[in-house]
Each structure stands twice: as structure tokens, then as C-alpha cells.
C-alpha positions as CSV (number, residue, x, y, z in Angstrom):
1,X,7.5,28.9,46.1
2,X,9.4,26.2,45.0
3,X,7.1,25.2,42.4
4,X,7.1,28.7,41.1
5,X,10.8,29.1,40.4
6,X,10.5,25.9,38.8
7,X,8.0,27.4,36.4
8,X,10.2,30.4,36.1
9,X,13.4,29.4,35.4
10,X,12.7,27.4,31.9
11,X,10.9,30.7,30.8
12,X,13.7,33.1,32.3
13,X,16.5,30.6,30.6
14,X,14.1,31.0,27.1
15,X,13.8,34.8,27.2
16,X,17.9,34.8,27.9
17,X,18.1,32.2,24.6
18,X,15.9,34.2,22.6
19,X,17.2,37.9,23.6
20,X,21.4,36.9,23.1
21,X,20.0,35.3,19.6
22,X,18.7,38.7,18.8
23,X,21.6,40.3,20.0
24,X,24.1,38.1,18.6
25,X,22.3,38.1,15.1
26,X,22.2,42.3,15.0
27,X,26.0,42.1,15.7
28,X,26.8,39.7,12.6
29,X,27.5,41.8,9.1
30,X,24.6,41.8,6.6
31,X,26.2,39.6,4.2
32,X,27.0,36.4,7.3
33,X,23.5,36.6,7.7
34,X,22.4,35.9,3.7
35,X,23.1,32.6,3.8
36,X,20.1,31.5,6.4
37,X,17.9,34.0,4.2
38,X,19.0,31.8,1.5
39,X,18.4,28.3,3.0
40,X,14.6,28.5,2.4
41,X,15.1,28.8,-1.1
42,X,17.9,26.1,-1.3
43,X,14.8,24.2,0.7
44,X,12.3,24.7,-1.9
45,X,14.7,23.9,-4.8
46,X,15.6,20.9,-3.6
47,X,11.7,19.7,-2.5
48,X,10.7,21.3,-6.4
49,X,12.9,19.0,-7.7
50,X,11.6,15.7,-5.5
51,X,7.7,16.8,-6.6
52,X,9.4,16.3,-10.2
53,X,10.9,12.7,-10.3
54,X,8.3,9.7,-11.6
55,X,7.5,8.5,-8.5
56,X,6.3,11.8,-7.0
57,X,4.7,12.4,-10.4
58,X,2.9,8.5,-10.5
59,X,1.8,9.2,-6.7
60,X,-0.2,12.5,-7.5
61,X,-1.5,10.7,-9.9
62,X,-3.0,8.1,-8.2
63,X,-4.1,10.6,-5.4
64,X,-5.9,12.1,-8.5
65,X,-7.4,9.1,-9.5
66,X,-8.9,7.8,-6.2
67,X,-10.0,11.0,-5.6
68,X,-11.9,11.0,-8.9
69,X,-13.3,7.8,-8.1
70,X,-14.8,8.6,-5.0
71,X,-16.1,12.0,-6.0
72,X,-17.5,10.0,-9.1
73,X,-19.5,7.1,-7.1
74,X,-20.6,10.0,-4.4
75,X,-22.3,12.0,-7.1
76,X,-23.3,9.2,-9.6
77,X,-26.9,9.7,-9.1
78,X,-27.1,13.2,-9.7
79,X,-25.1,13.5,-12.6
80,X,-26.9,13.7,-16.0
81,X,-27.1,9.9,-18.0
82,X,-23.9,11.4,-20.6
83,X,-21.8,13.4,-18.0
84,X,-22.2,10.2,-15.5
85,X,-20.7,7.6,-18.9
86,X,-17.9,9.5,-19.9
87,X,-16.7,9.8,-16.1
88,X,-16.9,5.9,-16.1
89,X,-15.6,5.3,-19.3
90,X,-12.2,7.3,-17.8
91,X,-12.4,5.1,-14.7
92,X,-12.7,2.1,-16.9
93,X,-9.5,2.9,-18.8
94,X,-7.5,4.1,-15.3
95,X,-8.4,1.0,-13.7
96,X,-7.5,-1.0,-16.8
97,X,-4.2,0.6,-16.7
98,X,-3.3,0.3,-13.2
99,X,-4.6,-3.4,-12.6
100,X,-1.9,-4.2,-16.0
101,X,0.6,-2.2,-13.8
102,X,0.1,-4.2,-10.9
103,X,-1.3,-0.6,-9.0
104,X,-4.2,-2.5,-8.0
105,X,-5.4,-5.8,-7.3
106,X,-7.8,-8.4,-8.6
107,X,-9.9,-7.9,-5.9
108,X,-9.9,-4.1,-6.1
109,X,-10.4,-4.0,-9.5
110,X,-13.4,-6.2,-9.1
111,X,-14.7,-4.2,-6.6
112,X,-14.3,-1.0,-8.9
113,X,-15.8,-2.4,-11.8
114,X,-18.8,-3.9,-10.1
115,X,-19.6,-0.8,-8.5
116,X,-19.0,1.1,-11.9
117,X,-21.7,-1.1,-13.5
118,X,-23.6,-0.5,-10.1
119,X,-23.4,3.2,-10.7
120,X,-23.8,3.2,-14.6
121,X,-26.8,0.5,-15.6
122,X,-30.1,1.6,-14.2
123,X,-32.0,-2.0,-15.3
124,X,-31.6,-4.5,-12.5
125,X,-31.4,-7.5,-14.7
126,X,-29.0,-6.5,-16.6
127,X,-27.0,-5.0,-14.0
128,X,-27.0,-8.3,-12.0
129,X,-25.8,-10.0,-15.8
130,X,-22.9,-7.7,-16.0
131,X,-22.2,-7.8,-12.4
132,X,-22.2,-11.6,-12.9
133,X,-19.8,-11.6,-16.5
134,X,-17.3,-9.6,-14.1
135,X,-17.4,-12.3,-11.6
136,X,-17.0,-14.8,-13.8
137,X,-13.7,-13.3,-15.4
138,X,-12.3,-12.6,-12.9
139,X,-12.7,-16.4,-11.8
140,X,-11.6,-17.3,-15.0
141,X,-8.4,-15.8,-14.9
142,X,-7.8,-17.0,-11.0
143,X,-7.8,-20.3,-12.0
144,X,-5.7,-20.1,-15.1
145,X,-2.9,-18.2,-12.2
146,X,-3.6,-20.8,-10.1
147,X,-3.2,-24.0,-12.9
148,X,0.2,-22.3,-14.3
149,X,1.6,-21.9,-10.2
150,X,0.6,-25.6,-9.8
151,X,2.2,-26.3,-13.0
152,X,5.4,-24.4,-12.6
153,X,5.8,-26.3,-8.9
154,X,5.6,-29.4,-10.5
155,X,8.2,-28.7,-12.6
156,X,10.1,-27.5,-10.0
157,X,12.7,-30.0,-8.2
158,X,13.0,-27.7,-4.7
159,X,9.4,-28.3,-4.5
160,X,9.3,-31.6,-5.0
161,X,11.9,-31.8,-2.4
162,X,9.9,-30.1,0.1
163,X,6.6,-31.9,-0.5
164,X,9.0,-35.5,-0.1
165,X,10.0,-33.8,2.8
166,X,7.1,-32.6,3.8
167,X,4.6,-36.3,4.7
168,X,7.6,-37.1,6.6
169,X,7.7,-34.3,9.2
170,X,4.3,-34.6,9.3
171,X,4.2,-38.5,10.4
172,X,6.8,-37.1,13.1
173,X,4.4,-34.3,14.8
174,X,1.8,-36.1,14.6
175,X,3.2,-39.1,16.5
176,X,5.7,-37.2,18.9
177,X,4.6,-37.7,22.5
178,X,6.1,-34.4,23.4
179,X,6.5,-31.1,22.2
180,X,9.2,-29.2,22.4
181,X,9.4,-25.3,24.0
182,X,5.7,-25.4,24.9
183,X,4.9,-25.5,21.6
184,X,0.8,-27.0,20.7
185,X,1.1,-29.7,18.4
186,X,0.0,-27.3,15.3
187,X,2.6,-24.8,16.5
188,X,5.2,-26.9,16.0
189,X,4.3,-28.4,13.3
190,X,4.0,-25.2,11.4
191,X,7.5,-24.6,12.3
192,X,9.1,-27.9,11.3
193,X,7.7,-27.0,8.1
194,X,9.0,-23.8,8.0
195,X,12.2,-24.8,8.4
196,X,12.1,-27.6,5.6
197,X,10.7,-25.2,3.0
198,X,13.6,-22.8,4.2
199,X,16.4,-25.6,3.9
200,X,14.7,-26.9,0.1
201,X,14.7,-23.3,-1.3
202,X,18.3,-22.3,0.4
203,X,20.5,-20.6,-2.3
């Protein structure tokens, strides 16, 4: 019994809700009731104008294009020899344009041209050569990043700061006989130098 009132009296207390809300809504004049009628439109104005700013615009756009893309390498095969260039010729440009915007990685975008190559160039040989002239490019421009960051740091006196720093904390560690806070000795160490990269590129 006492499990059965329990049951009961949330639905009795809903049907009371629901039935004064009825009640209390057919009392109100026509025109106090138009402006709840009218909140769904104010609703849909306001999310009609958030699907129209840039960034809602640029996001359905790159929906659209990752869409393409898989739809494209799922029905590569069976699409005719022209049909099957001009859809990769699109992809080309789109992942040209979004790698320059920073939308995509190096590492994605090598993954989406090999596999456009993959999809487009029946002949093995030269598939693997392509495949390879990618690779290579993409290598190529790694280590240029790489040789201007190394040049930049070097160039840089908060770096050099740090790396002074730096051989010093790690003599410390390494001949502390205790570590602090239960810390392992790479733990710590990884923290020290934490902190000293912190305290060299302060404000």
C-alpha cells in the first residue's frame, strides 16, 4: 500500500499541475496569451540569424567537405575514370585551402592526399612514386619548420636562459639522494624543469 501511494501521489500532483495550467491559461485574455505564441518565432529568428554568422557558415562548410570526402573515397571505385578526377581535383583544391588556413594538419593532409592518389592512379608503380613525392614534401617542409624554430631559439635570450638553467637542474636530480613528495627521480625532474622554463619565459 505504501509503495502504491508513493506511485500515486507524483502522478496525482502532475495531473493537478497540468489541469490548473489549463485552467489558468483559458482564464487569461487572448492577447496575454500572444506573447508565448510568439516566443517560437522570436526562437527561430534569433537561431536564423546564428546559422548566418562566418563561423556557422565555415562549420557547414567543413561538414560539407568531410562529407564529400568520405562519400568520395567510399565510391572511388565505381565511379567512371572522368567523374572519379574532377571529384579529386575539388578535394585537391579544398584540402589545399584548408591546410593554408591551418583547418587541417600536416599529417591529415598527407593522409588525404596519399589516399587521393590511392584512389585516383590505377598503375602501382606510379602510384607508389607519387605516394613517395608526397612523402618527401611533406619531409621537406618539416624540417625547414623545424631548422627556422631551432634558429629563432637561438636567437632567443629566455631560451638561452633556460637551457643555462637547464644542465644545472639536471646535475641536481640526478645527484639528489632524496626525492621530494614521493616524487620518482624522472618525476621530479620533469618538474624542476617545468618550473625553470616557467620562471625564464615569465612576463
Amino acid at each position: 500500500m505504501k509503495k502504491l501511494l508513493t506511485l500515486l501521489v507524483p502522478c496525482l500532483v502532475f495531473v493537478a499541475a497540468v489541469l490548473w495550467w489549463k485552467r489558468d491559461d483559458a482564464g487569461m485574455p487572448s492577447n496575454a496569451r500572444r506573447p508565448q505564441a510568439e516566443a517560437p518565432d522570436a526562437s527561430s529568428s534569433a537561431l536564423s540569424s546564428l546559422q548566418a554568422t562566418p563561423q556557422a557558415q565555415a562549420h557547414r562548410e567543413r561538414q560539407r567537405f568531410e562529407a564529400d570526402a568520405k562519400d568520395f573515397f567510399a565510391r572511388a571505385p565505381s565511379l567512371r575514370a572522368v567523374e572519379r578526377s574532377e571529384r579529386a581535383g575539388r578535394l585537391s583544391r579544398q584540402i589545399d585551402r584548408y591546410e593554408a588556413e591551418d583547418g587541417l594538419s600536416a599529417g591529415e593532409a598527407l593522409l588525404l592526399r596519399t589516399a587521393l592518389v590511392k584512389a585516383t592512379v590505377d598503375d602501382p608503380v606510379r602510384q607508389a612514386e607519387e605516394v613517395a613525392a608526397i612523402a618527401d614534401r611533406y619531409r621537406a617542409h618539416a624540417d625547414q619548420r623545424m631548422a627556422a624554430f631551432a634558429a629563432q631559439q637561438r636567437n632567443d635570450p629566455r631560451f638561452q636562459s633556460y637551457k643555462a638553467r637547464e644542465a644545472q637542474v639536471v646535475a641536481e636530480v640526478m645527484a639528489a639522494t632524496t626525492i621530494p613528495a614521493g616524487l620518482t627521480r624522472d618525476q621530479y625532474l620533469r618538474q624542476r624543469l617545468q618550473e625553470e622554463r616557467e620562471r625564464a619565459y615569465a612576463p
